[in-house]
Residue, then its C-alpha position, 0 to 999 in steps of 0.5 A: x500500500x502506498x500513502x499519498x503523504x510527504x513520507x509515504x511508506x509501502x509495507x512489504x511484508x506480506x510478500x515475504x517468503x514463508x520460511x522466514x523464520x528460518x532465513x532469519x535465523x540462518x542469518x543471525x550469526x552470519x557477521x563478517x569474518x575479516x575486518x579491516x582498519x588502516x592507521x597512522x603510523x603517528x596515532x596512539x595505538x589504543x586508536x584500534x579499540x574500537x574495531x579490537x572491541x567489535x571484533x570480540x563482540x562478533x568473532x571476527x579477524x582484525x586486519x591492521x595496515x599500519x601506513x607511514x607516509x615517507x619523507x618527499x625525496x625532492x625538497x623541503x621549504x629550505x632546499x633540496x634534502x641531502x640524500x643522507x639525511x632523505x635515507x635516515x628520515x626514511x629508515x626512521x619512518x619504517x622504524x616507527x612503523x614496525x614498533x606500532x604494528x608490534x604494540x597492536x599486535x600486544x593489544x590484539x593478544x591482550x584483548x584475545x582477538x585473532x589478527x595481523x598486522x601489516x606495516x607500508x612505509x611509503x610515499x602519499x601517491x602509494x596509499x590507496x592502492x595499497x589500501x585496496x590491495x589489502x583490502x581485497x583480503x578482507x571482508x569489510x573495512x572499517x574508516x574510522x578517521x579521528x583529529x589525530x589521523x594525518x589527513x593525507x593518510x584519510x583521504x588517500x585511505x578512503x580513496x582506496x575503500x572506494x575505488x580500489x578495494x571491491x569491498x564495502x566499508x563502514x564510515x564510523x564517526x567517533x561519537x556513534x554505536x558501532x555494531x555488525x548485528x543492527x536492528x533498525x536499518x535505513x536505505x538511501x534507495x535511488x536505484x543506481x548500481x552503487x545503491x544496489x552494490x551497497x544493499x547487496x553487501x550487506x544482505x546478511x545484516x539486512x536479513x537479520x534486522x528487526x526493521x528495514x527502511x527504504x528511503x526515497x528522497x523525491x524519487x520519479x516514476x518511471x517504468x525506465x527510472x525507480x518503477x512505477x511504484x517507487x520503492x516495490x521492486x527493492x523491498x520485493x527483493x529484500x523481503x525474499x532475503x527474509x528482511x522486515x521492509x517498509x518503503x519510505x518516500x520523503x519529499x525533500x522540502x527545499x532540504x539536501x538529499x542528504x539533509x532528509x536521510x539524516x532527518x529521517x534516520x532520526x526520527x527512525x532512530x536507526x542503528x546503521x544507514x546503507x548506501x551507495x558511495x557516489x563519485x568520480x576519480x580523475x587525475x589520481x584525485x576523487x570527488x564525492x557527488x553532494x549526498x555522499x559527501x554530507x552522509x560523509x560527513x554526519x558525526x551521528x550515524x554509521x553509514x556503510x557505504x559499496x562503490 
């Protein structure tokens, strides 16, 4: 059923499978087995709490790539770096970065979490695809960037989750839960390929949520855009997976898309927001089209986020 209101909601539940019971149980403790979580070589070590504490929350494997940004070989604002001097900064650098990686790996057996850490001392130009190199191993990525992370170190990380990596990642602001099992989820729904990417990645959490929300700022009827009922095909699908889905459709009132998925993931109180991470690379820089950027930028919600 579909309400003419500003937040219509179409409730699927009814077309769920009849085994849903079973899926969801199925579902319930299928979490990821190997997360992943870059770090500043500069960074306190105990920066790892968080993903070493959800990693003995869910059983999972802690994967650390603990990166040290080198010394430019070619100059500094006084001149070109003596070739001596460029080599001690560097052996330095990789020094710091072995010591950090031993103290994790102190912490993880301390905490009992199963995991490893690798150690990359190298230049800013090499990050991201040594990000997305490592991460292929991994299940899901946690980005977790803190005031005490070098901003060149965060950038080039999350350019690496997004376009070199092939997995999805969890953007965790500091001051928001962090949990693999969510209850109340929300869907930033436009029917694009990364959306879809996204709600594909993380089908096991969707299927054991308690409630599911699919979102739709201001979406079109179309029979080649959303469908003619906006919403419907997506919430069919989810609920085959055994997901508990209803169809939100928000009109956006003069605010940003992003603006009335945060609203609305506050009125909904949600645990987690799902969605497609848009944008381009040129030139070895990126650039985030406006919802994902402020979705980025939100410091209350985890938003997990596929390419």
């Amino acid at each position: 059923m579909l309400r003419d209101t500003d937040e219509s909601v179409v409730d699927a539940r009814q077309i769920q499978a009849p085994a849903l019971a079973t899926v969801q149980e199925r579902l319930k403790d299928m979490v990821p087995k190997t997360l992943f979580i870059v770090m500043d070589s500069g960074q306190p070590t105990d920066s790892v709490a968080r993903a070493i504490s959800l990693c003995q929350q869910n059983g999972s494997h802690l994967a650390v790539l603990v990166v040290g940004i080198a010394l430019p070989a070619s100059a500094t604002a006084y001149g070109a770096v003596p070739a001596d001097t460029w080599s001690e900064e560097r052996e330095k650098g990789r020094a710091v970065a072995v010591a950090k990686a031993s103290d994790i790996e102190a912490l993880m057996a301390e905490a009992g979490v199963s995991g490893d850490v690798s150690t990359y001392y190298c230049d800013e130009g090499q990050i991201a695809d040594i990000v997305g190199m490592r991460a292929r191993y991994t299940d899901l990525g946690l980005f977790m960037p803190t005031s005490d992370q070098d901003k060149r170190l965060s950038d080039k990380a999350l350019e690496g989750f997004v376009y070199q990596s092939a997995r999805p990642f969890l953007v965790a602001p500091s001051g928001c839960d962090l949990t693999l099992k969510p209850k109340r989820v929300m869907i930033a729904w436009n029917a694009t390929r990364e959306a879809a990417r996204a709600v594909h990645d993380c089908m096991d959490m969707l299927g054991s949520a308690e409630t599911v929300h699919v979102a739709l700022v201001d979406p079109v009827a179309s029979e080649f855009d959303q469908g003619e009922e906006p919403g419907s095909d997506i919430a069919a699908y989810l609920a085959r997976h055994g997901a508990n889905v209803t169809v939100d459709v928000l009109a956006s009132a003069g605010r940003s898309v992003a603006d009335a998925l945060v609203q609305h993931a506050t009125d909904l109180d949600v645990d987690l927001i799902v969605a497609g991470a848009y944008g381009h690379s040129r030139l070895r820089e990126f650039f985030f089209g406006g919802a994902t950027r402020d979705l980025l930028a939100n410091e209350r919600f985890t938003v997990l986020m596929a390419h």
